[in-house]
N, CA and C atoms as a LAMMPS dump frame, in Angstrom:
ITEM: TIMESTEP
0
ITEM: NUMBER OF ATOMS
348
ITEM: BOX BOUNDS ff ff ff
-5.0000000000000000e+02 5.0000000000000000e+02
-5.0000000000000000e+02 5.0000000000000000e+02
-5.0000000000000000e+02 5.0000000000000000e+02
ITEM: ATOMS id mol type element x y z
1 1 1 N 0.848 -1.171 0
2 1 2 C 0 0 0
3 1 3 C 0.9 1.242 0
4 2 1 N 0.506 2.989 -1.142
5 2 2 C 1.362 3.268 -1.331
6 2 3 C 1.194 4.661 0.181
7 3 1 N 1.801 4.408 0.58
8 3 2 C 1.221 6.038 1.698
9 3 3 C 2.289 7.597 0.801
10 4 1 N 0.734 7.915 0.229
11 4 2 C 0.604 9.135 -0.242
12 4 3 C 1.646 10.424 0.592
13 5 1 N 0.948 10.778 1.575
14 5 2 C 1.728 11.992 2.095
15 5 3 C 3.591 11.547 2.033
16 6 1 N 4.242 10.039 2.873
17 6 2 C 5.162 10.146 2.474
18 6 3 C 6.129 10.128 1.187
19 7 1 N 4.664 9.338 0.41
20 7 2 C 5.698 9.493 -1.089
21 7 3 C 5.823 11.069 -1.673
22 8 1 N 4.434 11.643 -1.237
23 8 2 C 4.984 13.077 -1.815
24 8 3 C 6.077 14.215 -1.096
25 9 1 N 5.631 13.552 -0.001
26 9 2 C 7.415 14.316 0.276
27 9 3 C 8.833 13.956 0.246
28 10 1 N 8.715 12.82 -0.058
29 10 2 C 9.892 12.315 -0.593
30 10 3 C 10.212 12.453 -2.31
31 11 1 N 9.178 12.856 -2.887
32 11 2 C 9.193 13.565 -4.387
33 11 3 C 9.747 14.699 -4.754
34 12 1 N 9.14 15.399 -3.391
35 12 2 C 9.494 17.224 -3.38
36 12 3 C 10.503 17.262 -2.968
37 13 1 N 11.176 16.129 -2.201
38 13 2 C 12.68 16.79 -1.842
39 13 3 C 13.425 16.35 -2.806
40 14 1 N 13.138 15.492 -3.815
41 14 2 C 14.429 15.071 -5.136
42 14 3 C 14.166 15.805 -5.975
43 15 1 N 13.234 16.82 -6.444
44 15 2 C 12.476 16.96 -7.388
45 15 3 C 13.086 18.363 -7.18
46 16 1 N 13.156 19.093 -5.79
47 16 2 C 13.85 19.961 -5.186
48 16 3 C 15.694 19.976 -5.491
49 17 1 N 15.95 18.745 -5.857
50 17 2 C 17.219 18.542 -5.643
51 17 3 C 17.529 18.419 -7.628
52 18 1 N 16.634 17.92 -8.127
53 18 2 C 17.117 17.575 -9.538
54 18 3 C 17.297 18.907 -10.339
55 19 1 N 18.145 18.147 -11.244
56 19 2 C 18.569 19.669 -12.217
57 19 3 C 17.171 20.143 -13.194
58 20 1 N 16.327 18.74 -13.473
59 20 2 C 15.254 19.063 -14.156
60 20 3 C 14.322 19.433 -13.513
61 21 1 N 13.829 19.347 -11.798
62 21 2 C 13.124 19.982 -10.884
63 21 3 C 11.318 18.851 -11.212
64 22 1 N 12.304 17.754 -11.215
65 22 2 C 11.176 16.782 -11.275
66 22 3 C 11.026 15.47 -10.565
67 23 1 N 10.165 14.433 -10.017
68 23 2 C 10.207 13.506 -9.655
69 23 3 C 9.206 12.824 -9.925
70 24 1 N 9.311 11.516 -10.305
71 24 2 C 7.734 10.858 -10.375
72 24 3 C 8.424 9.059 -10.101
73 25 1 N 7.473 8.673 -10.246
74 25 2 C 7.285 7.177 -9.563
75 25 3 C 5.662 6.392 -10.002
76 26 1 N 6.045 5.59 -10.907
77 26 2 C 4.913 4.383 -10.858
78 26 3 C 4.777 3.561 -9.741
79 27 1 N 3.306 4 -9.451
80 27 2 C 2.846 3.643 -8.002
81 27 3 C 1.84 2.4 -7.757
82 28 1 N 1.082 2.172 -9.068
83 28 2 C 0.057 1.491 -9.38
84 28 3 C 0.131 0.713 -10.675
85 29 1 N 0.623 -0.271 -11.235
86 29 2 C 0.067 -0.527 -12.439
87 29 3 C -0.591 -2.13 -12.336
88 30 1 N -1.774 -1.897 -12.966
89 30 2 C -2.868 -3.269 -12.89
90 30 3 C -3.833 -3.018 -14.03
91 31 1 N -3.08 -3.945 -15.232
92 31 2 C -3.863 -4.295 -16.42
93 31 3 C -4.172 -3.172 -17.172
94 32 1 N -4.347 -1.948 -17.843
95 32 2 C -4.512 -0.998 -18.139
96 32 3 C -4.204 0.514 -17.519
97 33 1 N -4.864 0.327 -15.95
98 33 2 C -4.82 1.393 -14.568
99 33 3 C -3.374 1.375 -14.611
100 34 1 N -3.225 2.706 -14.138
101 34 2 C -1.627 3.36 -13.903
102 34 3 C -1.545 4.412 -13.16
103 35 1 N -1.246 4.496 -11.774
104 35 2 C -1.139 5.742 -11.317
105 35 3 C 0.043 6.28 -10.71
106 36 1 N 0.567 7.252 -11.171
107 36 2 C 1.821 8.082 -10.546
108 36 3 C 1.576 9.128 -9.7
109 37 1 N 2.634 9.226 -8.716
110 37 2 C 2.777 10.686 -8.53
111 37 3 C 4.186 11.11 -8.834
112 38 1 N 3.57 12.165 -8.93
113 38 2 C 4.703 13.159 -9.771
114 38 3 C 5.452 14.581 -8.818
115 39 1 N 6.222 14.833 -8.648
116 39 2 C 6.705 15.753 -8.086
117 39 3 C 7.297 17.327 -9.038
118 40 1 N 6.811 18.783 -8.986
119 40 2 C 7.632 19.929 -9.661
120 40 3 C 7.829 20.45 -8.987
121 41 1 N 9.106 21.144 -8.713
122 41 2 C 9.825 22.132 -8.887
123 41 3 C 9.263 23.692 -8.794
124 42 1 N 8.921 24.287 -8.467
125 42 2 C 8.539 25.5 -8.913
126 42 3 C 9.217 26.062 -9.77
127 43 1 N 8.471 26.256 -11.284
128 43 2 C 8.408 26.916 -12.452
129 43 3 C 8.608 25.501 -13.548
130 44 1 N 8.872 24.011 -12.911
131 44 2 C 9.517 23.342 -13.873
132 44 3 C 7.976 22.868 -14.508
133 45 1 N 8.172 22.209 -15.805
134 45 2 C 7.075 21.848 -16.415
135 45 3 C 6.777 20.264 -17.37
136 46 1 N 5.869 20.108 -17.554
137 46 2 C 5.684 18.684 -18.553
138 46 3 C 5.245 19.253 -19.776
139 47 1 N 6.243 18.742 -20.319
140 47 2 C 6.004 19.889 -21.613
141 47 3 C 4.605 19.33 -22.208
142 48 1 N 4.192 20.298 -23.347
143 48 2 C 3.221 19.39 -23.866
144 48 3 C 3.249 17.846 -24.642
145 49 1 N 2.048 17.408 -24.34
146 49 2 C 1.867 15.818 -24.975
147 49 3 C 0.444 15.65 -24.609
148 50 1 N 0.523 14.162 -25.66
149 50 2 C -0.922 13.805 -25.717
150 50 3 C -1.263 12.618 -24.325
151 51 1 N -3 13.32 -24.073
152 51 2 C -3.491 12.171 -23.171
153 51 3 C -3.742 10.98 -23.409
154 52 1 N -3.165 9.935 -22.35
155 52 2 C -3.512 8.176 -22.965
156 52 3 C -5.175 8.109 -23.225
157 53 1 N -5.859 7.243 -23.035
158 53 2 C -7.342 7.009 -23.385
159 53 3 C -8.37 7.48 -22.606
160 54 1 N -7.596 7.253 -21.159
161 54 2 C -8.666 7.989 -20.178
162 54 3 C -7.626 8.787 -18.896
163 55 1 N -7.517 9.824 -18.161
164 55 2 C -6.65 10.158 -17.123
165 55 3 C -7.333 11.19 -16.833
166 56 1 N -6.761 11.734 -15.098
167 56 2 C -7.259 12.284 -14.24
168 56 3 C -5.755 12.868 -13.429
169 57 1 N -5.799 13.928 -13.196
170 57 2 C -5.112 14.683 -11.918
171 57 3 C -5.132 15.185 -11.149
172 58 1 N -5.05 14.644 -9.816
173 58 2 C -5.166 15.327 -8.66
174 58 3 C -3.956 15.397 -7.694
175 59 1 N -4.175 16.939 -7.415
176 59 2 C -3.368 17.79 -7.031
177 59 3 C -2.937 17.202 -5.263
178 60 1 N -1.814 16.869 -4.493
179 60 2 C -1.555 16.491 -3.519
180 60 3 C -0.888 17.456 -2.271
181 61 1 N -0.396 18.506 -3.316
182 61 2 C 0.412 19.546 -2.525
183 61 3 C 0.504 20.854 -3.736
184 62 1 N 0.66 22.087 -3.5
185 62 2 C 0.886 22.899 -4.145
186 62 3 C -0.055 23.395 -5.01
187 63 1 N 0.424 24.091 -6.084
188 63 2 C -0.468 24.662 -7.246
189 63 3 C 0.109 24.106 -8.906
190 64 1 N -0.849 23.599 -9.803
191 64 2 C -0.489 23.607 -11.234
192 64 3 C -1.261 24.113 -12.228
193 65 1 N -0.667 24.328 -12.885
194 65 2 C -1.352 25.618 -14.329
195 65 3 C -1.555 24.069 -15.226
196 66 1 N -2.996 23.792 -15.339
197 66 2 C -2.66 22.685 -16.656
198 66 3 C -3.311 23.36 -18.017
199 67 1 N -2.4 23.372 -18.932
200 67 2 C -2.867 23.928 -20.4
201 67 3 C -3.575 23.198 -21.374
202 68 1 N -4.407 23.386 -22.317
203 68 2 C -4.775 22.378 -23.347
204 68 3 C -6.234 21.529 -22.376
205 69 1 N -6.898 22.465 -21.268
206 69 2 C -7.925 21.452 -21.165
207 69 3 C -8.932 22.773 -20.632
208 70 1 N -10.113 22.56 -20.171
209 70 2 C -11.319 23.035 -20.287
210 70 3 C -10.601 24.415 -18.655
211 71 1 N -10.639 23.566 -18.03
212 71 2 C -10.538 24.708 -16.751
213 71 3 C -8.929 25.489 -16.959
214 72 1 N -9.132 26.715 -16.611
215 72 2 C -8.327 27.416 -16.903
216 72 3 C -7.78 28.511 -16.003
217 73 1 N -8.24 28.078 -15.039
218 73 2 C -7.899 28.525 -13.506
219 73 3 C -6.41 27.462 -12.413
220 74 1 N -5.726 27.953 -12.088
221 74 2 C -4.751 26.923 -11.346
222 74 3 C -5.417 25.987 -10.441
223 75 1 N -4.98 24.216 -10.462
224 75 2 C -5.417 23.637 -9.904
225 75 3 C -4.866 23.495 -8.356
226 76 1 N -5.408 23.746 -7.212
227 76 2 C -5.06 23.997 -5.649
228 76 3 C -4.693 22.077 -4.934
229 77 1 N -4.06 21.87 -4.172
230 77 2 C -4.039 20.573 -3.563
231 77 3 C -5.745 20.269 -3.328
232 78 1 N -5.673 19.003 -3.232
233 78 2 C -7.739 18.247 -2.765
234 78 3 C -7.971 18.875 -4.417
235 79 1 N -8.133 19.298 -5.045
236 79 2 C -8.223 19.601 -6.549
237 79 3 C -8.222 18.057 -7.595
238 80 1 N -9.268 17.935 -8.358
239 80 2 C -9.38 16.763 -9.026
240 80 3 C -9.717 17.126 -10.408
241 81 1 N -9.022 16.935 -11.749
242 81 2 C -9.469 16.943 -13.283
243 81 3 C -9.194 16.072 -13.824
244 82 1 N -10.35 15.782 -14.913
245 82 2 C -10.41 14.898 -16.147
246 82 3 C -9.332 16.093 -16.782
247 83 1 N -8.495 15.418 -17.737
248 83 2 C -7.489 15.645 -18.732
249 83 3 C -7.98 15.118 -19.659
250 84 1 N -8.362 15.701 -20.946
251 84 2 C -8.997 15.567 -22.165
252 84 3 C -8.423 14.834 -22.835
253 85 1 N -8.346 14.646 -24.267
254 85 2 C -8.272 13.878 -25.317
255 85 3 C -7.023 14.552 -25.906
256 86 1 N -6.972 15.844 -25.443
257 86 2 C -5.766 16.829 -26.337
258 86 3 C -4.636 16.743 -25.449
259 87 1 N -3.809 17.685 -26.613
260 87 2 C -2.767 18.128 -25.84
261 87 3 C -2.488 18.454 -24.889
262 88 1 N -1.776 18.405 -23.818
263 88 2 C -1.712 19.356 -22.794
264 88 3 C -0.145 19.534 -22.259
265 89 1 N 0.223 20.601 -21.301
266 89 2 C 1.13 20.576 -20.5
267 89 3 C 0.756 20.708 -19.175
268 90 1 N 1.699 20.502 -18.354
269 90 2 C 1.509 21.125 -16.239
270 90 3 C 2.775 22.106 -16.537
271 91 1 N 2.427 23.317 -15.511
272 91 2 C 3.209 23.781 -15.22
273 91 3 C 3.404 24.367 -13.349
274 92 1 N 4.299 23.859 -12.682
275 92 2 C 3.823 24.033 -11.381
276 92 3 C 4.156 25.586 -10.996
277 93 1 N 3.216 26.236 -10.55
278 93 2 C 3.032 27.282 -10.213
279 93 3 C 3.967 27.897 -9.006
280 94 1 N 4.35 26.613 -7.977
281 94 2 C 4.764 26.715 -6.858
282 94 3 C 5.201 25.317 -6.197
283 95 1 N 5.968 25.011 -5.632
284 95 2 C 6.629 23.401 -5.729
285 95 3 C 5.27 22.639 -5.568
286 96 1 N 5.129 21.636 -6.343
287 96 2 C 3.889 20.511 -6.26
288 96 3 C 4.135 19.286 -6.669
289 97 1 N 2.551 18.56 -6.24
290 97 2 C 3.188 17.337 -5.882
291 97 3 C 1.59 16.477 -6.624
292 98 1 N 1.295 15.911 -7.356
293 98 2 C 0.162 15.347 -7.719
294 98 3 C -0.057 13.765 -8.359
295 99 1 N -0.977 13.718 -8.501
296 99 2 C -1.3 12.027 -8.607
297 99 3 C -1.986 12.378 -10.099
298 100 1 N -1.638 11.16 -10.609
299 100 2 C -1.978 11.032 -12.26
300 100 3 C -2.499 9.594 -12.595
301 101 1 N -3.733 9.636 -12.658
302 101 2 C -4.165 8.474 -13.165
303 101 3 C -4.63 7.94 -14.488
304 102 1 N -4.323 7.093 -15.064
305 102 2 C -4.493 6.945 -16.197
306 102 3 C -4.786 5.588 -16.493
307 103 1 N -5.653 5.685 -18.227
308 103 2 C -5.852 4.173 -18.472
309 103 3 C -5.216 4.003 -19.879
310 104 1 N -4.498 3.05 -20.151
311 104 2 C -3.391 3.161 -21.278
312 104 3 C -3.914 2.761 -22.233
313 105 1 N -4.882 1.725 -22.248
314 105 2 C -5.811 1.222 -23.122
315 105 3 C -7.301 0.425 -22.71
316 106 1 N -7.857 -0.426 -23.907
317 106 2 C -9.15 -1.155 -23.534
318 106 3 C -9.04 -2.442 -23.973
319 107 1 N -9.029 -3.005 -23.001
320 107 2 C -9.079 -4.424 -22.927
321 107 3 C -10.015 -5.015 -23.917
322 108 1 N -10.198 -6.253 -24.524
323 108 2 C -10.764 -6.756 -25.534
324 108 3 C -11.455 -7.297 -25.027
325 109 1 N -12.784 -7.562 -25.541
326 109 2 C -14.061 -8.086 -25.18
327 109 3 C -13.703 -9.746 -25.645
328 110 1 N -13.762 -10.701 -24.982
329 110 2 C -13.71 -11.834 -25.786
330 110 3 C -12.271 -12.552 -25.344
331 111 1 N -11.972 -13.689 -25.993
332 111 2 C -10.95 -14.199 -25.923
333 111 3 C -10.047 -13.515 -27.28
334 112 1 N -8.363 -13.129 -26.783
335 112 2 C -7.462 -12.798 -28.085
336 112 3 C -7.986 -13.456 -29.488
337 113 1 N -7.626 -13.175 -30.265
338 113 2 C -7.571 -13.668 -31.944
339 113 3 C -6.637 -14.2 -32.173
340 114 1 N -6.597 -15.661 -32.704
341 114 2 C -5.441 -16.386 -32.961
342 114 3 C -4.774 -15.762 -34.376
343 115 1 N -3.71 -15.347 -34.94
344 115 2 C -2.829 -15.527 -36.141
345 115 3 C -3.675 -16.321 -36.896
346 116 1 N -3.77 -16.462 -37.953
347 116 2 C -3.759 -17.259 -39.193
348 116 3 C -2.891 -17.074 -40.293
């Protein structure tokens, strides 16, 4: 079991320490589900890229600017968003620390398809 508060402070202090002002860690992965947390830097960023099929971010510590999605106000810690279909970047406003959940794909209805 992953305990949240200490992984995020153990994020913020490497993340604090790295030259890129980042930290993250796969925390969860089961069959599609994937969840990280991620650690910034104040001012450091994820540059832009595209969202996997389905994902969500919530905020654990700090503030993030996320670009490329509907709300357009900084997201506060206890803070929860769907991340769209598009592009996007984070940019942390102020050192932060957040959880990213995601689904990488969709499982197939049925048994695989053999080759022929």
């Amino acid at each position: 079991m992953a305990d949240l508060d200490r992984s995020a402070a153990e994020h913020l202090a490497a993340a604090r320490e790295s030259p890129h002002g980042r930290s993250a860690e796969l925390l969860v992965r089961d069959g599609v589900l994937r969840q990280s947390i991620l650690a910034l830097r104040a001012g450091a960023e994820l540059a832009e890229h595209n969202s996997p099929h389905a994902a969500s971010l919530q905020v654990l510590r700090g503030r993030v600017q996320v670009t490329g999605i509907d709300a357009t106000e900084p997201l506060e810690a206890g803070e929860l968003v769907v991340l769209t279909h598009s592009r996007h970047a984070v940019l942390a406003l102020e050192d932060a620390v957040f959880l990213l959940t995601t689904v990488t794909g969709v499982p197939q209805e049925g048994p695989p398809e053999r080759a022929r």
